[in-house]
N, C-alpha and C positions, 0 to 999 in steps of 0.2 A: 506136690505141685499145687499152692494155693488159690490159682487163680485160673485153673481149669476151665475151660469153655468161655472164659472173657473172650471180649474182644477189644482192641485197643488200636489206637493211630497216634505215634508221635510226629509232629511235623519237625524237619531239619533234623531229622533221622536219618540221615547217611553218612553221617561224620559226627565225632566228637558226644558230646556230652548225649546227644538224640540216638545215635547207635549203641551207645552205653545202655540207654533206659531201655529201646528195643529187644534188646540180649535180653538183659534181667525177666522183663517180662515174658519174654518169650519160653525164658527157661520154666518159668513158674505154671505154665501150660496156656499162656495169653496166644492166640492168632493176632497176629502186629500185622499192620501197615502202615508202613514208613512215605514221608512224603519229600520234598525238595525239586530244587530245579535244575537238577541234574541227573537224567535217568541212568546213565550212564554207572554214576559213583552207586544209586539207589539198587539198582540189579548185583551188584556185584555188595552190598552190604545185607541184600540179602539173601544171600546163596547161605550161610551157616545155620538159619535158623527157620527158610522157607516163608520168609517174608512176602508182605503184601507191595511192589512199589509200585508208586502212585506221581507221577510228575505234576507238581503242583506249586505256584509262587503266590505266595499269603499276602502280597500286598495288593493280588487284582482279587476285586471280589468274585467273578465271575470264575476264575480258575479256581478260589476254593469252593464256591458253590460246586461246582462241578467235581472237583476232585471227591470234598466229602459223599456228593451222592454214592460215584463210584464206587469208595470204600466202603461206603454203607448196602449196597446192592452186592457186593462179596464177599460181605462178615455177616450180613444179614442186620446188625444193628452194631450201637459203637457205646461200649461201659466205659473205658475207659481214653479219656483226651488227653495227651501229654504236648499244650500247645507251647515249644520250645521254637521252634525257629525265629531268628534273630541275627542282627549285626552290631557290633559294636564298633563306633570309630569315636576320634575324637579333635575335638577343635577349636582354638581360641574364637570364643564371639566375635571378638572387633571383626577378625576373617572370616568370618564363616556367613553362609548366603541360607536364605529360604530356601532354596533350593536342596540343601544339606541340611535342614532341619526334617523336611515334609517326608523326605528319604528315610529317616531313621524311624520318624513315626510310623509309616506306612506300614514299612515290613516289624517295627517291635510292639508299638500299640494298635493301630489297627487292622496287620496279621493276628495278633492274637485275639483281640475281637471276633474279627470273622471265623476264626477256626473254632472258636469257643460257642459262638452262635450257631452256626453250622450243626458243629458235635452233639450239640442241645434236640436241636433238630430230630435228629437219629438216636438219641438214648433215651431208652426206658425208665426216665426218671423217677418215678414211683418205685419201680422193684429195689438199683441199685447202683450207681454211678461215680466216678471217678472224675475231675478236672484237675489237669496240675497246671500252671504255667511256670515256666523256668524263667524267673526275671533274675537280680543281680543284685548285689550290697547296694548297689546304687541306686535300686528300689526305697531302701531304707535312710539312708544318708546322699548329702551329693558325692559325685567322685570328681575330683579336681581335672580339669582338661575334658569332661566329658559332659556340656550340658543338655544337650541332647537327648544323650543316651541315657542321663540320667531320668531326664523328665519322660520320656518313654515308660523307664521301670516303675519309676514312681506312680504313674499311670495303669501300667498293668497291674500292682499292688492293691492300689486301690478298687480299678475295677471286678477283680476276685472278688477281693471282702465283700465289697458290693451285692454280686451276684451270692453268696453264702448266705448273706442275711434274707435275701429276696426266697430261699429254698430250702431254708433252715428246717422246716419241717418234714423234710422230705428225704430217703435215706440214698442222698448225693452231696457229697460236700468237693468245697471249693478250697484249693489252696497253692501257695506260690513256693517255689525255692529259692533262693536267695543266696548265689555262690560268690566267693571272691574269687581271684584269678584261680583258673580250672586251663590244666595242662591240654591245650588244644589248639588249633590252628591258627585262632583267633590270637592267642599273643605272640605266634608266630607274624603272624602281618601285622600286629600292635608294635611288634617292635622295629620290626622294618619301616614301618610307617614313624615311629616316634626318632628312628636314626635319620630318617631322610630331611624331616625338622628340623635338629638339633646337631650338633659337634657327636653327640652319644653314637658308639656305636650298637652294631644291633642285640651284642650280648648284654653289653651295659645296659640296656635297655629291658631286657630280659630279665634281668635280674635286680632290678628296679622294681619290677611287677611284681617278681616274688617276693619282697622283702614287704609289700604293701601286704600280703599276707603275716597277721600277725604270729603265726606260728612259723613262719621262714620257709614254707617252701610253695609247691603248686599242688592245688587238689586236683586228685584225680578224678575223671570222668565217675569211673566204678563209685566212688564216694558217693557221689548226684543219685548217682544208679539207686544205692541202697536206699537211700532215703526216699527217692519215689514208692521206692515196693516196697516200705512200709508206710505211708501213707495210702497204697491200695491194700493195704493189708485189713482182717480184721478188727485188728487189734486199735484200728485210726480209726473205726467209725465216729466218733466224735471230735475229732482233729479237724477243723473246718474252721475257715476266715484265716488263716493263721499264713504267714511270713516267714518258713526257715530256713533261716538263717546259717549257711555252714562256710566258714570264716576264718577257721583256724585261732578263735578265739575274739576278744572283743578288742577294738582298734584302740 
């Protein structure tokens, strides 16, 4: 168990790619607490592994001020941040309002922001520290129909690298993951939402996503999983600023 006695919080840990990363670490001997704003789903994600859950929604700052103290008053302090909560939607410009831009920032750039600030807060940054944020290909490149959500990832890309160089001396590093479509909820309502647009129906739809993956299928959550826990692994202590990228190869 290499990660005995950490403590760790991913937020949008009750579903999907954030319950994925929770397991792994937990198995590794991490004490998790999981956050979202659904206490309901978070109680029952973490009954397998005696999880921490914490209701919290990352686009008010006051709920995450509050949630991280929380979690930091019953881990006693926070090594490692896995700030993943997020929404993906997407929408032709000409249609789409402020309203549906401020929304997407809220909770992907400035949720991660404040959870990442926060976590700062409460970690021992001298001894030994952990930050991941879970953005998307679309951190790296745009993704067609999604400018938004694109400019959100792009944004949390940037501001990792940002914060790494700011702490580069210090043994915490900063970095993002970068998944293409990841087999979760989310292209579940991507595709219901792209059928109710378009003539497409929902499986066409579906499988539209997956072929955007260049190896033709959907990554799985556990994939995202491994790659965080080796980035908290030993072996990444100099892994920091860095973008990976898992894709199924190059587009």
């Amino acid at each position: 168990m290499t990660l005995t006695g950490k403590k760790a919080v991913v937020t949008g840990g009750g579903t999907g790619i954030g319950i994925a990363i929770a397991r792994r670490l937990a198995t590794e001997g991490c004490k998790v607490a999981i956050t979202g704003r659904r206490l309901d789903v978070l109680n029952e994600a973490c009954k397998p592994f005696g999880g921490i859950p914490i209701k919290m929604d990352v686009s008010q700052e006051i709920s995450v001020v509050d949630g991280m103290q929380r979690i930091a008053d019953q881990l006693g302090t926070i090594d490692i941040c896995v700030a993943n909560a997020g929404i993906a939607e997407g929408q032709n410009i000409r249609n789409s309002s402020l309203e549906f831009w401020r929304n997407i920032m809220a909770v992907n750039l400035d949720g991660t922001y404040l959870t990442v600030r926060e976590a700062l807060r409460h970690m021992p940054v001298k001894k030994w520290g952990r930050i991941i944020a879970v953005a998307s290909i679309a951190g790296l490149r745009g993704l067609k129909g999604a400018h938004a959500y694109s400019a959100s990832k792009h944004g949390v890309v940037g501001m990792i690298r940002a914060l790494s160089s700011d702490h580069a001396k210090l043994p915490i590093t900063f970095n993002t993951i970068c998944p293409g479509y990841v087999d979760t909820d989310i292209i579940k309502r991507n595709a219901k939402n792209i059928s109710s647009r378009t003539q497409m129906s929902e499986d066409a739809a579906r499988d539209l996503m997956v072929k955007l993956n260049p190896h033709g299928r959907l990554i799985t959550p556990d994939e995202i999983a491994t790659a965080a826990l080796w980035i908290c692994s030993k072996g990444a202590d100099s892994y920091d600023g860095q973008a990976l990228e898992i894709s199924g190869s190059q587009p």
